[in-house]
Backbone as JSON, one array per atom type, in Angstrom:
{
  "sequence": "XXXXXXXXXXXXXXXXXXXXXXXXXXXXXXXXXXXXXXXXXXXXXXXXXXXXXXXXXXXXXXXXXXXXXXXXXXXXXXXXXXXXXXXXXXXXXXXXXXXXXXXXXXXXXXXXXXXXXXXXXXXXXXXXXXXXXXXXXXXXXXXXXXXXXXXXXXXXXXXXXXXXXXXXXXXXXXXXXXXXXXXXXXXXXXXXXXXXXXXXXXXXXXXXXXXXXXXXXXXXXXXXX",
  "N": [[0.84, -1.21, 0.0], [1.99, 1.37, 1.24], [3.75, 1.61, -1.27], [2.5, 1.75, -3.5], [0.65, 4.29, -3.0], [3.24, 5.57, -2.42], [4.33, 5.91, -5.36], [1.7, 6.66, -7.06], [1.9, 9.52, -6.06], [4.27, 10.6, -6.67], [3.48, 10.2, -9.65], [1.57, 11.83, -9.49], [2.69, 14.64, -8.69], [4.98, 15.41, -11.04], [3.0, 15.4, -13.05], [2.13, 17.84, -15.92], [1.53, 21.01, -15.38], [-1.37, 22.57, -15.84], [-1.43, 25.01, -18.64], [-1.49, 27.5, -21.24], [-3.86, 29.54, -23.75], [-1.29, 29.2, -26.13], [0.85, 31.05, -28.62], [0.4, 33.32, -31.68], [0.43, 36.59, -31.28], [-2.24, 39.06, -31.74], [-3.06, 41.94, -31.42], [-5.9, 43.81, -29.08], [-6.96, 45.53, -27.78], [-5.58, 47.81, -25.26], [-5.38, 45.88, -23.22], [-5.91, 43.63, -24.24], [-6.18, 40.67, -25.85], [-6.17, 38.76, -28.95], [-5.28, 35.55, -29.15], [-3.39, 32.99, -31.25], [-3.96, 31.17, -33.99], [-5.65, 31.95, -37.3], [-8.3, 31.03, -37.63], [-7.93, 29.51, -35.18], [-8.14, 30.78, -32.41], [-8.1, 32.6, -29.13], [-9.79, 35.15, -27.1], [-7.98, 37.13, -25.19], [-7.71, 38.4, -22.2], [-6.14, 40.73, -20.12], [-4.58, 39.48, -17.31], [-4.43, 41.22, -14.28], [-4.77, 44.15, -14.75], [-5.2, 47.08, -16.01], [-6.48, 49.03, -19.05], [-6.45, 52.38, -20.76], [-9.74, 52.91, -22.15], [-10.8, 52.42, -25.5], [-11.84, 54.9, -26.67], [-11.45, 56.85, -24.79], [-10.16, 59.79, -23.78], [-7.32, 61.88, -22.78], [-6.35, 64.25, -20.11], [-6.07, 67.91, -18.82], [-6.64, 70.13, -16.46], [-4.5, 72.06, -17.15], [-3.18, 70.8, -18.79], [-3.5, 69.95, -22.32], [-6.36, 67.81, -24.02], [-6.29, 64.81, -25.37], [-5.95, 62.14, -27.34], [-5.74, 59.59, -25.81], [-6.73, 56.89, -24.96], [-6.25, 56.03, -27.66], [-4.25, 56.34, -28.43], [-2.34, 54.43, -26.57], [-3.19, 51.67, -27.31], [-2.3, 51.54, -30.32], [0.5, 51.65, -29.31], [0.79, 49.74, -27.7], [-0.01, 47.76, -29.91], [2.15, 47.75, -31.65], [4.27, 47.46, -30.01], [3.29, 44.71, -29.7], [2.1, 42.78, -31.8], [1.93, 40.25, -33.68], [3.88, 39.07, -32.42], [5.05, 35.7, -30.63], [3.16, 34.12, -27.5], [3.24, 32.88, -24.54], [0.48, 31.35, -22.84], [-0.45, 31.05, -18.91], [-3.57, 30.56, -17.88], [-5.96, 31.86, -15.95], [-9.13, 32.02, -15.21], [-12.37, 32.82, -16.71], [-13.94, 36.22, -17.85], [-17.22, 37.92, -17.15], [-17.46, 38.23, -20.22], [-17.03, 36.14, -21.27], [-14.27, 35.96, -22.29], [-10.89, 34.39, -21.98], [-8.75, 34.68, -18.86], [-6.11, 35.76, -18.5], [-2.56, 35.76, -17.75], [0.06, 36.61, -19.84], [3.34, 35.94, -21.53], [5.4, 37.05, -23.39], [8.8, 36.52, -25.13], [9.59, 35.12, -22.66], [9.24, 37.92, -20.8], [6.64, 39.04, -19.13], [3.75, 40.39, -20.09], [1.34, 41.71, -18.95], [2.87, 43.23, -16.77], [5.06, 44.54, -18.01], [3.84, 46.7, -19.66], [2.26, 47.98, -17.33], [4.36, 48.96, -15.81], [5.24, 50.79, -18.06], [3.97, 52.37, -18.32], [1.74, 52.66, -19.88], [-0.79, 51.01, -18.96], [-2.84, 50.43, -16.38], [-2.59, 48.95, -12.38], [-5.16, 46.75, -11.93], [-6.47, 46.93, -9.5], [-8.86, 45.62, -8.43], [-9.15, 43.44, -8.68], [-6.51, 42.32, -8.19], [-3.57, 42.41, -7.04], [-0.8, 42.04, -7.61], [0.27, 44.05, -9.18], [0.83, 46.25, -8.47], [2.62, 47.25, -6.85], [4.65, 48.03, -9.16], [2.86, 49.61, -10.76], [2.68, 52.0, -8.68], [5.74, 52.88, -8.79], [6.12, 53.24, -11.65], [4.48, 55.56, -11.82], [5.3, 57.47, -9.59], [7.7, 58.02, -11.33], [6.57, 59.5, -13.33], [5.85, 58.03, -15.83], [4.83, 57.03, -18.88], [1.83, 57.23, -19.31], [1.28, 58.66, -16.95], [2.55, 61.26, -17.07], [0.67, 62.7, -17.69], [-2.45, 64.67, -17.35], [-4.62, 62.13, -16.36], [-7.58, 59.68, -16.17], [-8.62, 57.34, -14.21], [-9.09, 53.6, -16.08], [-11.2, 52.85, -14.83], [-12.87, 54.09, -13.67], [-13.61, 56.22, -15.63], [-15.23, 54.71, -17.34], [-16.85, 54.29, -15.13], [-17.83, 57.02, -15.22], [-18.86, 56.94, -17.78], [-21.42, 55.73, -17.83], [-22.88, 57.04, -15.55], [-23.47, 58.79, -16.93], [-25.13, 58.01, -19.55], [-26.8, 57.11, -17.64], [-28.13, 59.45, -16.82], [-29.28, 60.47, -18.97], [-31.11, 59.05, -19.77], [-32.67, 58.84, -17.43], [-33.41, 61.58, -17.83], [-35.25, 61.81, -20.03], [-37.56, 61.66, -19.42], [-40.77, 62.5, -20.15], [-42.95, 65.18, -19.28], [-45.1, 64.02, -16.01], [-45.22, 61.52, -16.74], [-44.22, 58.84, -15.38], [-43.48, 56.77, -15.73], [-42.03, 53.56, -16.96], [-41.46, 52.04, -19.97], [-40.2, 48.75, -20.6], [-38.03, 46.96, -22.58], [-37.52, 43.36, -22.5], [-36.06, 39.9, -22.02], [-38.46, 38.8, -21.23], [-41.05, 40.0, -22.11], [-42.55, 42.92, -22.91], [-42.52, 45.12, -20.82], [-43.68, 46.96, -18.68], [-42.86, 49.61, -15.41], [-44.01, 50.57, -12.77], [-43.03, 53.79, -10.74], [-41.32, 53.21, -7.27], [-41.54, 50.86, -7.57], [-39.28, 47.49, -7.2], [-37.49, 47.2, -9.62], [-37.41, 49.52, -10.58], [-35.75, 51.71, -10.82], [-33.15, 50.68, -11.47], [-33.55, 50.16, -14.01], [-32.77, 51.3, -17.41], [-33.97, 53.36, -19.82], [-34.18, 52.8, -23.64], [-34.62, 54.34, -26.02], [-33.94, 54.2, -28.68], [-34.49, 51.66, -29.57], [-37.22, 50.64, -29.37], [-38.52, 50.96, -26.65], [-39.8, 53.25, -24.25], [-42.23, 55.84, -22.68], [-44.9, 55.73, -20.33], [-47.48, 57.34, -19.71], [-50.02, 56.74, -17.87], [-51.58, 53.36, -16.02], [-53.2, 52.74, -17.81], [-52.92, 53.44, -20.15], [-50.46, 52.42, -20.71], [-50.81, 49.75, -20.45], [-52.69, 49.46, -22.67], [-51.3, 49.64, -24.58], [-50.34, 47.44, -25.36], [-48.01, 46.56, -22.98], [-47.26, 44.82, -19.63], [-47.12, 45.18, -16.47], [-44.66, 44.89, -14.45], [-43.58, 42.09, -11.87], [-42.32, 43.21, -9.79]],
  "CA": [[0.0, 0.0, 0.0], [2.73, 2.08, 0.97], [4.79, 1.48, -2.24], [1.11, 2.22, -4.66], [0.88, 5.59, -3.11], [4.89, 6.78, -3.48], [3.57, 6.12, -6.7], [0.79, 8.1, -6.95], [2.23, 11.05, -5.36], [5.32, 10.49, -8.01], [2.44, 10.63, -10.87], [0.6, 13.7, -9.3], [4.3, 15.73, -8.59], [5.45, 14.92, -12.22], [1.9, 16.07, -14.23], [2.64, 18.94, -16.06], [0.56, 22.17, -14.68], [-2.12, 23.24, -16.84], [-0.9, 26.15, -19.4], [-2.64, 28.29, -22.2], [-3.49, 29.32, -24.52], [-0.24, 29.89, -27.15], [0.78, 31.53, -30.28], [0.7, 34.71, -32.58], [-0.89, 37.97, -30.59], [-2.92, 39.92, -32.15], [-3.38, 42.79, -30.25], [-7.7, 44.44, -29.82], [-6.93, 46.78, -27.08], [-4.03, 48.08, -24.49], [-5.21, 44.85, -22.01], [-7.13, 42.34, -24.43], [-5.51, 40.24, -27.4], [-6.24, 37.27, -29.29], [-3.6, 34.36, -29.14], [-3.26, 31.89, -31.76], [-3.56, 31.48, -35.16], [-6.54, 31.74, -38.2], [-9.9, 30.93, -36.49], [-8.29, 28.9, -33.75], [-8.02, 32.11, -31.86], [-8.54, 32.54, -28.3], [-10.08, 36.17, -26.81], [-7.7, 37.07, -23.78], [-8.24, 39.85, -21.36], [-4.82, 40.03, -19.61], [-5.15, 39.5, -15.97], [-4.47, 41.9, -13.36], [-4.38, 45.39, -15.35], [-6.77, 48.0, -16.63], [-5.63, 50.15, -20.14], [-7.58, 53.6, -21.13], [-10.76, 52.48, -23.0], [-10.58, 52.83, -27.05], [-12.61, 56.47, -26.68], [-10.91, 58.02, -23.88], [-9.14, 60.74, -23.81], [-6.71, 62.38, -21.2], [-5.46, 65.89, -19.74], [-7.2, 68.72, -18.27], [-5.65, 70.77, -15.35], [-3.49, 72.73, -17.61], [-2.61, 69.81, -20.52], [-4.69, 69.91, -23.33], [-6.72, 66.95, -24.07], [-5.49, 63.93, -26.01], [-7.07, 60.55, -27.08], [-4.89, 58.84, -25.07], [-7.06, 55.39, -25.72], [-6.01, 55.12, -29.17], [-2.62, 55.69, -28.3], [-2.24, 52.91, -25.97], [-3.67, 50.69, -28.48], [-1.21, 51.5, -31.29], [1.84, 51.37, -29.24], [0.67, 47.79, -27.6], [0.01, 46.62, -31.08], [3.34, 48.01, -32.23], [5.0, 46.31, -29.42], [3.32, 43.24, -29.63], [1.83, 42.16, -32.96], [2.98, 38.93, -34.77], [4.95, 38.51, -31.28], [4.35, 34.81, -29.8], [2.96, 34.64, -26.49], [2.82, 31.68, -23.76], [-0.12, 32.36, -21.41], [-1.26, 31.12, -18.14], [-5.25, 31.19, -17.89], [-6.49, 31.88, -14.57], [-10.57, 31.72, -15.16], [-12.91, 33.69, -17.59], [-14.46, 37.28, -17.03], [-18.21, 38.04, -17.7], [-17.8, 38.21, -21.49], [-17.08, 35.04, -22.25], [-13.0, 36.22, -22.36], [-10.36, 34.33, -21.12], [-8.4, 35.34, -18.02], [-4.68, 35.25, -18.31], [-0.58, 36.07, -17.49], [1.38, 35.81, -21.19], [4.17, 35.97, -21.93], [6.56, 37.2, -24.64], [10.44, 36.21, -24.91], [9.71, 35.0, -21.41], [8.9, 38.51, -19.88], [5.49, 39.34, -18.88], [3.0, 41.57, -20.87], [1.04, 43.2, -18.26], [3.67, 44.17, -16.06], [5.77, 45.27, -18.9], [2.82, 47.49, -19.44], [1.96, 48.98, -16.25], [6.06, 49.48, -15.57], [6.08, 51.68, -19.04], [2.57, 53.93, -17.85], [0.47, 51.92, -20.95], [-2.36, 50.16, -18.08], [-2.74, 50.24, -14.43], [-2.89, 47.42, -12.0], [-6.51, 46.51, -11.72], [-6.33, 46.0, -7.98], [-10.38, 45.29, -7.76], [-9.22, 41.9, -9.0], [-5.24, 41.41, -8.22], [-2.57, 42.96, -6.11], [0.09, 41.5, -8.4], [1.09, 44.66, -10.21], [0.51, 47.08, -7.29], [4.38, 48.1, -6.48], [5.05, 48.31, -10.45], [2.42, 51.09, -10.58], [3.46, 53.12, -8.09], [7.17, 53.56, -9.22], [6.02, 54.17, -12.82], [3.66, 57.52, -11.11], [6.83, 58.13, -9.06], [8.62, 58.27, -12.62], [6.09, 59.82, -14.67], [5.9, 56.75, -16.64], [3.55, 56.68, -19.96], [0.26, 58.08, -19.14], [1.31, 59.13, -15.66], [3.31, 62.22, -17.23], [-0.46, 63.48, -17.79], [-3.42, 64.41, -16.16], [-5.77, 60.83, -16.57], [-8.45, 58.99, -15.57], [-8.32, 55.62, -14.31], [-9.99, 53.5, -16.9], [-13.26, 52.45, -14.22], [-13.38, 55.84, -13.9], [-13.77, 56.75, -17.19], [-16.69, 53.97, -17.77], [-18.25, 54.52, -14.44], [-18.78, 58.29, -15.63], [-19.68, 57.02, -18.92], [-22.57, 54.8, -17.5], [-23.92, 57.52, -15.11], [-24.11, 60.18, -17.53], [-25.73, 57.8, -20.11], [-28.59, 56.86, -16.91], [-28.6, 60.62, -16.68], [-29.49, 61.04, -20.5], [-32.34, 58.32, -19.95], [-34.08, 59.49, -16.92], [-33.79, 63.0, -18.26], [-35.82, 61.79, -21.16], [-39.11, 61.2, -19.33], [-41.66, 63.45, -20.45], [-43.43, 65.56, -18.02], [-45.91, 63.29, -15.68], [-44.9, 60.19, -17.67], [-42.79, 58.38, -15.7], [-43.95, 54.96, -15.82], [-41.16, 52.89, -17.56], [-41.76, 50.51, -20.34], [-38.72, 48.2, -21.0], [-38.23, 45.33, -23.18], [-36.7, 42.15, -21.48], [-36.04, 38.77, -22.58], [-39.57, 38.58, -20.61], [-41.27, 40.86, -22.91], [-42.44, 44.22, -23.19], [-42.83, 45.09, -19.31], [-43.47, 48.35, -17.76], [-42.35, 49.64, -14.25], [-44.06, 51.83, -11.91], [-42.25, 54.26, -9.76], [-41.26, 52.44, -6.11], [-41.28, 48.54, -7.84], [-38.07, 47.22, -7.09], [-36.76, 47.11, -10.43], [-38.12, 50.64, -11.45], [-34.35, 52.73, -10.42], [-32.48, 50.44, -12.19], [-34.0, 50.05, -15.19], [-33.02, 52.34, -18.02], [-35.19, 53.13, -21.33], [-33.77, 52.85, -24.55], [-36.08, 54.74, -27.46], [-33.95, 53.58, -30.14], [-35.27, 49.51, -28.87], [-38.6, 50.45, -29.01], [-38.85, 51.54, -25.06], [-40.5, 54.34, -23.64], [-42.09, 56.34, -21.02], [-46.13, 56.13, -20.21], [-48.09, 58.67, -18.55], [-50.94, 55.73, -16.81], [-51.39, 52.0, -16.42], [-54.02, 52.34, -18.89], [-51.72, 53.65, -21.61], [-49.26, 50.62, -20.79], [-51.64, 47.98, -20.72], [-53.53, 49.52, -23.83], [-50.49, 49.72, -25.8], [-49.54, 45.65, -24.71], [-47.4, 46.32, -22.41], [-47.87, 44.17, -18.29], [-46.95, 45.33, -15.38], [-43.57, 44.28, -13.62], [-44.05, 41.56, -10.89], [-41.89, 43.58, -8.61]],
  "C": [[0.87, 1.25, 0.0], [3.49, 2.72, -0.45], [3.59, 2.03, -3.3], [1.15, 3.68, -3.96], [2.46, 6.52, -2.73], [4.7, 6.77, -4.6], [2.85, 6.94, -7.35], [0.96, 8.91, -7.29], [3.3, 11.59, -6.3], [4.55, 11.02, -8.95], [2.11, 12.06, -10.8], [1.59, 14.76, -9.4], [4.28, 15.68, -10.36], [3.98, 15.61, -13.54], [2.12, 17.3, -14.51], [1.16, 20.14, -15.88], [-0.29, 22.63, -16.17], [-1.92, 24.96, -17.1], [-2.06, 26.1, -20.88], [-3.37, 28.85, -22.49], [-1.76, 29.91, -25.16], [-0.25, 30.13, -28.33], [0.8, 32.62, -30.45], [-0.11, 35.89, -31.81], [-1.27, 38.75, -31.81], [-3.84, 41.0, -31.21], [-5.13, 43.25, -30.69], [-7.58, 45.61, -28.88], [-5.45, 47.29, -26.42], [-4.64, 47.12, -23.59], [-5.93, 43.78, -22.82], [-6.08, 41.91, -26.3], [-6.19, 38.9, -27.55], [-4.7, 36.61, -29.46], [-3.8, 33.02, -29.71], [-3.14, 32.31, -33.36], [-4.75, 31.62, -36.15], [-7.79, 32.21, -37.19], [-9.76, 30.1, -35.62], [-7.42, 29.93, -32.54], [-8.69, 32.31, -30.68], [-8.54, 33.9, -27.37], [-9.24, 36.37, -25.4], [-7.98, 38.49, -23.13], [-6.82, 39.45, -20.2], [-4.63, 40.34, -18.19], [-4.16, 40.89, -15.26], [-4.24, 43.63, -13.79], [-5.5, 45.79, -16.05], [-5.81, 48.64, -17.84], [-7.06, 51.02, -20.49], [-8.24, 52.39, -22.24], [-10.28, 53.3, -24.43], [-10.71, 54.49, -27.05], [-11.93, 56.99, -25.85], [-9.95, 58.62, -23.69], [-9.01, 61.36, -22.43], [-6.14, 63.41, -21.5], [-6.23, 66.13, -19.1], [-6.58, 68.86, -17.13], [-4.66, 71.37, -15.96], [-2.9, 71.81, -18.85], [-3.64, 69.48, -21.29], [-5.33, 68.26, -23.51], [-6.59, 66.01, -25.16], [-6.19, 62.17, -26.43], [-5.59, 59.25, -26.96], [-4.88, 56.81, -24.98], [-6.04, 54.54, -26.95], [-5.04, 54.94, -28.82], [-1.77, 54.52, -27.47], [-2.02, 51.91, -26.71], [-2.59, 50.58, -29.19], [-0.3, 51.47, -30.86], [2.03, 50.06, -28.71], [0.64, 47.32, -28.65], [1.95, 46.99, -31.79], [4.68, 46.94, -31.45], [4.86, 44.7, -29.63], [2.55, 42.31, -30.95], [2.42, 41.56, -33.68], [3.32, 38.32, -33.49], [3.97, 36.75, -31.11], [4.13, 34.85, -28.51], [2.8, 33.1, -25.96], [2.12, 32.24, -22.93], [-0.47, 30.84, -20.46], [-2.57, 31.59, -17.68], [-5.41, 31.07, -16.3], [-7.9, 32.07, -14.27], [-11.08, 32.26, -16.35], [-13.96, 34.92, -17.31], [-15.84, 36.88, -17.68], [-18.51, 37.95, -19.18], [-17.25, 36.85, -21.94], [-14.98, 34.21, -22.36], [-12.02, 35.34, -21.26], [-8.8, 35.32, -20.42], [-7.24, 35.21, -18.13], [-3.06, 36.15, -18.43], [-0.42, 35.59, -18.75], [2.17, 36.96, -20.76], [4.83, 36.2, -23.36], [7.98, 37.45, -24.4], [10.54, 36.43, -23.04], [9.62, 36.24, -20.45], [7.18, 38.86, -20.25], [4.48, 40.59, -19.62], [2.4, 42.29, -19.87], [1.61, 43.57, -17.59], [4.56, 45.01, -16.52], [4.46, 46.3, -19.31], [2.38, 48.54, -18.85], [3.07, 49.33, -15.61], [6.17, 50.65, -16.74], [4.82, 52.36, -19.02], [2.09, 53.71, -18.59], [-0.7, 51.59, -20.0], [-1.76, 50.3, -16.33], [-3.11, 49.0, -13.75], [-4.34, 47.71, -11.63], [-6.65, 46.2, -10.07], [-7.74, 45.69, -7.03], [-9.87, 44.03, -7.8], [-7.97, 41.18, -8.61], [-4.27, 42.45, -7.88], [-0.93, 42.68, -6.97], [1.36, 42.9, -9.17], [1.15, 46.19, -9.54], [2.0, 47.99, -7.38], [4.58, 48.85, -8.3], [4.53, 49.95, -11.21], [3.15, 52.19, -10.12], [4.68, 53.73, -8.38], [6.82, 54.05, -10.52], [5.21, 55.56, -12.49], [4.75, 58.35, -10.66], [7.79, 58.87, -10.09], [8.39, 59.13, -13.7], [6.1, 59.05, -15.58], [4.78, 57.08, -17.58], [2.79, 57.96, -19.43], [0.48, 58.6, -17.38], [1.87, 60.7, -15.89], [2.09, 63.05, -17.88], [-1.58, 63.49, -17.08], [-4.37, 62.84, -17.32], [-6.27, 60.32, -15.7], [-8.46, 57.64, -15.62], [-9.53, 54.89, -15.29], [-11.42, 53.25, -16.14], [-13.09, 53.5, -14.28], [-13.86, 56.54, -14.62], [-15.11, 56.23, -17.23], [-17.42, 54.07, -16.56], [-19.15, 56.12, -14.53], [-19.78, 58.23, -16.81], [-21.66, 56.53, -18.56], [-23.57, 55.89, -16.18], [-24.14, 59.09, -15.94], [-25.22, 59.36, -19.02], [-27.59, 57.18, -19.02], [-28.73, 58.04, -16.96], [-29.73, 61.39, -17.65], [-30.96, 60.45, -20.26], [-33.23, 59.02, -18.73], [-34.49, 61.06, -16.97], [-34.87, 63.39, -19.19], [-37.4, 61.44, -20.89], [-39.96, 62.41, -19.58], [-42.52, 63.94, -18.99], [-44.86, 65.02, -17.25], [-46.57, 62.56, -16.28], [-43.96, 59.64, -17.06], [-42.73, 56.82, -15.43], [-42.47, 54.56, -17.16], [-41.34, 51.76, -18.58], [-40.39, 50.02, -20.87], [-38.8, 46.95, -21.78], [-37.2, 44.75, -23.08], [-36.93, 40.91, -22.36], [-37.58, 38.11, -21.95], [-40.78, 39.08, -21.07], [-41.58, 42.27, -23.0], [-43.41, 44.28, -21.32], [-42.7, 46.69, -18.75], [-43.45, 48.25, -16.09], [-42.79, 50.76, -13.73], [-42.95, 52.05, -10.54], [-42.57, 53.53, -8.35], [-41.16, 51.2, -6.13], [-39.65, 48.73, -7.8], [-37.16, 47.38, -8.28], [-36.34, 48.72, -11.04], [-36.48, 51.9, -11.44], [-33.61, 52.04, -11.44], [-32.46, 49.91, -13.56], [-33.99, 51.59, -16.42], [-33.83, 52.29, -19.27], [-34.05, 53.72, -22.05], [-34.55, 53.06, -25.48], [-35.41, 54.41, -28.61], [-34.25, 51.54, -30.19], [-36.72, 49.47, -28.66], [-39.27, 50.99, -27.49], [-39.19, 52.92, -25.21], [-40.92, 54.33, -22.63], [-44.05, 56.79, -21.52], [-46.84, 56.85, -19.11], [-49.34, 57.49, -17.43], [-50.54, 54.09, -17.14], [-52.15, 52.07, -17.37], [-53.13, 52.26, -20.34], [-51.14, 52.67, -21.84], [-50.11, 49.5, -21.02], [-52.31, 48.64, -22.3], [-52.13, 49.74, -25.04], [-49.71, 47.69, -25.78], [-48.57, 45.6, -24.08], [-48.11, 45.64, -20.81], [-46.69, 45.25, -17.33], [-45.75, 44.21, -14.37], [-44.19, 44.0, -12.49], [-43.94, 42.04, -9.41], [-41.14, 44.71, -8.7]]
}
């Protein structure tokens, strides 16, 4: 019995650690590439680091304003396009994307990254790249040698100035909500649980009714809650 599990334990030591994907980058943003080759191409999102969104631009406080996005973009793809990459996956985010540490000529992409002021360490999700930050700010590194906005920052303004746009758009004592859900066309009176976080979209058909009659007489129901 002894001698079957030194065995074992031999086998289990000895299995080689699950790695991947590898292959050709093709860069899509400053933190997201595909890695492989043709159509067997695998979406990565590169763990522990944020890069300015495509659209956003940086300055302001005395430096003019700059679309600081793109440029990210084009100097990650400059750096790393064609390159091969070995990654380590470490799960998959909400889109589908997997999660992962590559590699190129054995040094690290997102810390090479957030060391040259291209992305910041994401530290909602990973502590990993924490120190690397800080000395590139210390340095003026990249995008630190301007005024910018961390990328959540950026998209959590984007997302409350686009709820701003929507509940700005209710007509005056109209503010019944109709929304269309994979549930179907469902309106929301003010105080139902859902009714705050529900925005209307008028180019999807949604709108904004003044009674229940209106809603029910146009086929819309009444949210359960």
């Amino acid at each position: 019995m002894f001698r079957f599990c030194s065995i074992l334990l031999c086998c289990l030591v000895t299995l080689p650690a699950l790695a991947g994907p590898d292959g050709v980058v093709h860069v899509i943003d400053g933190d997201t590439i595909d890695v492989g080759r043709g159509d067997d191409r695998v979406r990565v999102r590169l763990h522990g680091i944020d890069a300015p969104e495509g659209d956003q631009s940086c300055g302001g406080a005395g430096v003019p304003m700059w679309a600081c996005g793109d440029w990210v973009t084009r100097t990650v793809r400059d750096r790393y396009e064609g390159q091969r990459a070995r990654c380590d996956a470490t799960g998959t985010d909400r889109y589908g994307r997997t999660i992962a540490t590559c590699k190129v000529a054995g040094k690290d992409i997102g810390r090479s990254l957030v060391q040259t002021g291209l992305a910041f360490a994401y530290r909602q999700y990973s502590m990993d790249y924490d120190l690397d930050e800080k000395i590139a700010a210390v340095s003026d590194a990249g995008l630190h040698a301007t005024g910018v906005q961390s990328p959540a920052a950026f998209r959590a303004a984007g997302r409350a100035g686009r709820a701003a746009v929507n509940d700005a758009s209710a007509p005056p004592g109209c503010p019944i909500k109709g929304n269309i859900s994979k549930h179907g066309h469902i309106y929301h009176m003010p105080g139902q649980g859902w009714y705050d976080a529900t925005r209307i979209s008028p180019d999807k058909g949604e709108g904004w009714f003044c009674s229940e009659d209106e809603a029910r007489g146009a086929g819309w129901r009444r949210a359960r809650r």
